[in-house]
N, C-alpha and C positions, 0 to 999 in steps of 0.2 A: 463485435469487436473489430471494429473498423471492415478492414480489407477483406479479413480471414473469416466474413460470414459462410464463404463457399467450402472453407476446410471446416468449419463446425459441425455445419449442416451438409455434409457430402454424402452419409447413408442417405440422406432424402431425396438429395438434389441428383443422385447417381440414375434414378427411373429417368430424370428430365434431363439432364444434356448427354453431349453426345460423348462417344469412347476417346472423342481426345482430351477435352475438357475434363474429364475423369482421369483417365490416364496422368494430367499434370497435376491434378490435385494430390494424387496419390503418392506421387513424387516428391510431391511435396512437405507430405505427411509421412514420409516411410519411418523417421525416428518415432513416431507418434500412432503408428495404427497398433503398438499392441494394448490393449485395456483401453483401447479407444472409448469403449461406450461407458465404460467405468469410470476413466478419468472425465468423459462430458458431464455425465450427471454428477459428480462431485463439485463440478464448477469453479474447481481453484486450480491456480498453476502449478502443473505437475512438476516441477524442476525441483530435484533431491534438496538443494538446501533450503528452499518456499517447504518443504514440508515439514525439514526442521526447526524452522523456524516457527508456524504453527502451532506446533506440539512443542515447542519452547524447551526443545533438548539440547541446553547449552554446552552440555560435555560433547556430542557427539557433532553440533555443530564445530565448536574449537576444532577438535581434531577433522573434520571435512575443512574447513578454509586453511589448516594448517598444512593439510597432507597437498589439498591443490592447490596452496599458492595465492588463495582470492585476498585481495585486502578489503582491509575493514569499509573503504570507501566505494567498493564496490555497488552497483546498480542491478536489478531485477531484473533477469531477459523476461520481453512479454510471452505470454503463453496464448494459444488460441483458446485455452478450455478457461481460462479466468472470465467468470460471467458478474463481479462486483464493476457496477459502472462507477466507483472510484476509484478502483485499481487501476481499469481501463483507460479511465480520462486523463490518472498521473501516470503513463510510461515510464517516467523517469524517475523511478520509485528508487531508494537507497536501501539496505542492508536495514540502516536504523529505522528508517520507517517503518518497513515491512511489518520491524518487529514490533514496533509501535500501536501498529493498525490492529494488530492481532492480539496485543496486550502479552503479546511475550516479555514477561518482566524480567529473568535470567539473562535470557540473550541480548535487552536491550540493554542491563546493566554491565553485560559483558563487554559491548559496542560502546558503550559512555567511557568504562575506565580504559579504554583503548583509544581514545579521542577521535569517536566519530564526530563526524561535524552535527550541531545541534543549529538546525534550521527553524527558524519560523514555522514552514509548514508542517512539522512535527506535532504542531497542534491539532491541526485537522485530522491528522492519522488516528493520534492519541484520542481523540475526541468520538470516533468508531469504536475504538476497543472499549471504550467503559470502563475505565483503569484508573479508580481515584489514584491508586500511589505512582502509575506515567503521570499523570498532572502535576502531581506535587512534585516527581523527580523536575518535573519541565519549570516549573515555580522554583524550587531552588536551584536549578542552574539556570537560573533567568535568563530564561528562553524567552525572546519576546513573540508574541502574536502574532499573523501575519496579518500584512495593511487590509481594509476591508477595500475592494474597487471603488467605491466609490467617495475614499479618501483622496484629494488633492492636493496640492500647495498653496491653493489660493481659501483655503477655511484660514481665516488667523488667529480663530481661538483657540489653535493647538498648538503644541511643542512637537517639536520632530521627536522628544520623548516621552511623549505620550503612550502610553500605551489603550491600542483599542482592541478589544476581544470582541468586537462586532463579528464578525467574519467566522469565529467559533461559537459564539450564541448562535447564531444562521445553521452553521454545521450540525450542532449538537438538535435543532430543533428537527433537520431534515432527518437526522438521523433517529428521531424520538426518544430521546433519551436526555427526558424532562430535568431529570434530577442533575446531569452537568449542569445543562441547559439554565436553572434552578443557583446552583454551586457556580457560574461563571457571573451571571448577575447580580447576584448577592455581596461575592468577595471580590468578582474581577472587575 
């Protein structure tokens, strides 16, 4: 997880360096050492509303972002214990995504009629969770796809309205889950 390999790994790394090196790490981690070893082998971001959002408790979500103020466009703080190398690589994860990723349907239709912003990259999240009806929500609020990289300006057999689900066929194949994979070629 980038930087924070030394806070993950600190029970290990504490035999091999020295008492200061430790000492900062620890400091570092003081909100974080209780259920330390609990929350590493869970591997998901410990932060109370990430785990509501999981278990897709959109009552008691509502009332957490109502009681502290979060808006709906709010961003994921990163966690050092998130060990999905897609969460990692999007830091800049959204509310709607989160729930997207996880197939939280509740929370996410809570966050739509709230008008989170519906990005592109929402396909990619949605495309993890394995959530025929995130698809279809994302298909009828024509959500478009994002570009695939190696889309340019200089192809001219396209329309800038075009829509290309390259980049989510790709997604859904890494992710093994044929049957989008299957469902995006077929209809997209």
């Amino acid at each position: 997880n980038g930087t924070n390999y030394c806070h993950f790994f600190y029970p290990e790394l504490e035999k091999f360096s020295g008492p200061k090196k430790i000492e900062k790490v620890k400091n570092d981690l003081s909100n974080n050492l209780d259920n330390f070893d609990d929350k590493r082998q869970e591997g998901e971001n410990d932060s109370y509303i990430c785990s509501l959002i999981r278990q897709d408790s959109v009552e008691e979500f509502i009332s957490y972002i109502n009681r502290s103020n979060i808006p709906i466009s709010s961003r994921i703080s990163p966690s050092i214990f998130e060990t999905n190398s897609f969460l990692i690589k999007n830091k800049d994860t959204s509310l709607i995504e989160y729930s997207a990723f996880f197939g939280s349907i509740q929370i996410f239709q809570y966050l739509l009629l709230n008008n989170a912003e519906l990005t592109s990259t929402l396909w990619l999240y949605v495309i993890h969770s394995k959530n025929a009806e995130l698809i279809h929500l994302l298909e009828s609020n024509r959500v478009h796809p994002p570009k695939h990289e190696n889309d340019d300006k200089t192809n001219n057999n396209k329309n800038d309205d075009d829509n290309d689900y390259t980049e989510c066929f790709i997604e859904s194949i890494k992710c093994h889950h044929n049957d989008i994979a299957e469902y995006i070629e077929n209809n997209l």
